[in-house]
C-alpha positions in Angstrom: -22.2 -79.5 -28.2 -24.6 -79.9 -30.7 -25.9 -77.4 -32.8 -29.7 -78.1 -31.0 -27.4 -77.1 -28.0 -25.8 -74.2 -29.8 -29.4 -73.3 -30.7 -30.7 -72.8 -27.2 -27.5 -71.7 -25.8 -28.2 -68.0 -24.4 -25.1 -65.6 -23.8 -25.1 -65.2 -20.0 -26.7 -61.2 -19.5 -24.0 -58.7 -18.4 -24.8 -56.4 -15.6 -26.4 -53.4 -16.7 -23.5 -50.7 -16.0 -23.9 -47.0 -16.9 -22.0 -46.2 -19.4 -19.0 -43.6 -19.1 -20.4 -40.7 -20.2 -23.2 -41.2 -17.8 -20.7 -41.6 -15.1 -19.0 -38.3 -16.1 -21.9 -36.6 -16.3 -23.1 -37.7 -12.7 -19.8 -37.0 -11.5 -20.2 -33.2 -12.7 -23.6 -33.3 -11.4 -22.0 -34.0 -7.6 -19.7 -30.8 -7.9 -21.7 -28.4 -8.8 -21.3 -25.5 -6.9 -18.2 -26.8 -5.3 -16.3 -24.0 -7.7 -18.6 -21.5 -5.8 -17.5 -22.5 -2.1 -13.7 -22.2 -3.2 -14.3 -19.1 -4.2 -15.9 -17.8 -1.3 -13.2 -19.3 0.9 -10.5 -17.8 -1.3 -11.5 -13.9 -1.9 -11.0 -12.8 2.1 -7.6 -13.8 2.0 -6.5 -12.3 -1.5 -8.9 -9.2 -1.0 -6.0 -8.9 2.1 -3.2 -9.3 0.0 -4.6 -6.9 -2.9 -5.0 -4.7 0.2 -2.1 -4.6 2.0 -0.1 -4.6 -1.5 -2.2 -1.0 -2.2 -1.6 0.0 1.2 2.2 -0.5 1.3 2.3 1.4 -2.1 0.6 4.2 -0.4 2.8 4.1 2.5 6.0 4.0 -0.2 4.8 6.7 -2.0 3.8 9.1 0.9 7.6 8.4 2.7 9.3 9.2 -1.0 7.0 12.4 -1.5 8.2 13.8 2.6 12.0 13.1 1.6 11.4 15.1 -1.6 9.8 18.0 0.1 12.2 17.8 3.0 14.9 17.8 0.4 13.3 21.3 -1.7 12.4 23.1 2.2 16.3 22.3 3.1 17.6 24.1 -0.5 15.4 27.2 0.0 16.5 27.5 3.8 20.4 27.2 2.7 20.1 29.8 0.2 17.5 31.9 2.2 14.6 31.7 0.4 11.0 31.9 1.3 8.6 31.4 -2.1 5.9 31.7 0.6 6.2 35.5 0.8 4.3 36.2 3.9 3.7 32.9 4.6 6.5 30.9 7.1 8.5 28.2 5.0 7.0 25.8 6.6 3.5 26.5 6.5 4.7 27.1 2.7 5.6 23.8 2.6 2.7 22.0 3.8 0.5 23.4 1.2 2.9 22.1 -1.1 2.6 18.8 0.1 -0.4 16.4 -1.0 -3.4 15.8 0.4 -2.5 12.1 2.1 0.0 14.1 4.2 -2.3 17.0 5.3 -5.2 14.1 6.3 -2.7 13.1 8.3 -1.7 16.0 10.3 1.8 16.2 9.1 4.5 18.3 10.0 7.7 20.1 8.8 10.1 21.4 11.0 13.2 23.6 10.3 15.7 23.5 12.9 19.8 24.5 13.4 21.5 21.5 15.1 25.2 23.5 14.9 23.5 27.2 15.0 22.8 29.2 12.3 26.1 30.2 11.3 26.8 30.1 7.3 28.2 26.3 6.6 26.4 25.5 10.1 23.9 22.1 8.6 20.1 23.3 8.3 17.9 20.2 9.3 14.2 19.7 7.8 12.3 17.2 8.9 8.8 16.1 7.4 6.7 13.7 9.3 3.3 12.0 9.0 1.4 9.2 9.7 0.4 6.0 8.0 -3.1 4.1 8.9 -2.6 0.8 7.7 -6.6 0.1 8.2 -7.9 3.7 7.5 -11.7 1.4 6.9 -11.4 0.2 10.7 -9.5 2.4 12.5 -7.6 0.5 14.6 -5.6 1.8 17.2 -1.9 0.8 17.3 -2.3 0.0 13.5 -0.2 3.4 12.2 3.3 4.2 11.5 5.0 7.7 11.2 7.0 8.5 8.6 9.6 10.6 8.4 11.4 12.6 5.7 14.8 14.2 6.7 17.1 16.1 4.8 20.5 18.0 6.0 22.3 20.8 3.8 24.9 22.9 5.0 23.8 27.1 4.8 25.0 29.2 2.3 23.6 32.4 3.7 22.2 33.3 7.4 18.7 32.7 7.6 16.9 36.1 7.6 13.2 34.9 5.5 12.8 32.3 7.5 13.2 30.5 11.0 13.3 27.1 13.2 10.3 26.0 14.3 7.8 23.4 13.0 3.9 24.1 10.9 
């Protein structure tokens, strides 16, 4: 080559690429709104979970509060005790309870499965229900609880008697 040839000699033109940043950019451009769409596909399914989580809380803390008050109804019954005055225990002990339980319709019943003999076991049982979906109110979707305590008697009961409230 001469340097006439060197001269005239023009670099072959590259093809005109975007540069990166330009691709990165476009690339953004594309998924825009994409964030939106996972989101909305996303929130049903953990609104359920943060749901049902709340819900089985509920449920936990309503069957822990029955065995409590089953458990303070069965000590005033075997020491014959009624802090209801002219109230029955067990209408006593459904004001007592809180206000999940009493939505519910709940119930506590005192009963003698051996007689009423002193040593003779004193059974109280609490019960209510649980509506898993209390929004939709769907049937079959609701579990009783129960709260159950046994003591034995320590004197015959004479403030109070079996029956259920």
């Amino acid at each position: 080559m001469t340097a006439t040839d060197l001269h005239n000699f023009k670099e072959p033109q590259r093809e005109s690429r975007p540069s990166r940043l330009a691709v990165l950019r476009a690339g953004v451009a594309r998924e825009s709104g994409v964030a939106l769409v996972e989101f909305a596909l996303i929130l049903p399914v953990a609104l359920l979970v943060f749901f049902g989580i709340a819900q089985f809380g509920l449920a936990l803390n309503s069957a822990n509060d029955e065995t409590h008050l089953a458990n303070e109804v069965a000590r005033y019954a075997t020491v014959n005790e009624n802090p209801g005055g002219a109230v029955s225990l067990q209408t006593w002990a459904k004001k007592e309870a809180d206000s999940n339980f009493l939505a519910s319709g709940g119930t506590v019943c005192i009963s003698f499965p051996n007689g009423s003999e002193i040593g003779a076991p004193v059974k109280v049982e609490v019960t209510s229900t649980i509506n898993w979906f209390p929004v939709l109110h769907l049937a079959g979707a609701s579990t009783v609880v129960r709260g159950t305590a046994y003591m034995r008697l320590e004197a015959p009961p004479s403030n109070y008697g079996a029956g259920c409230a």
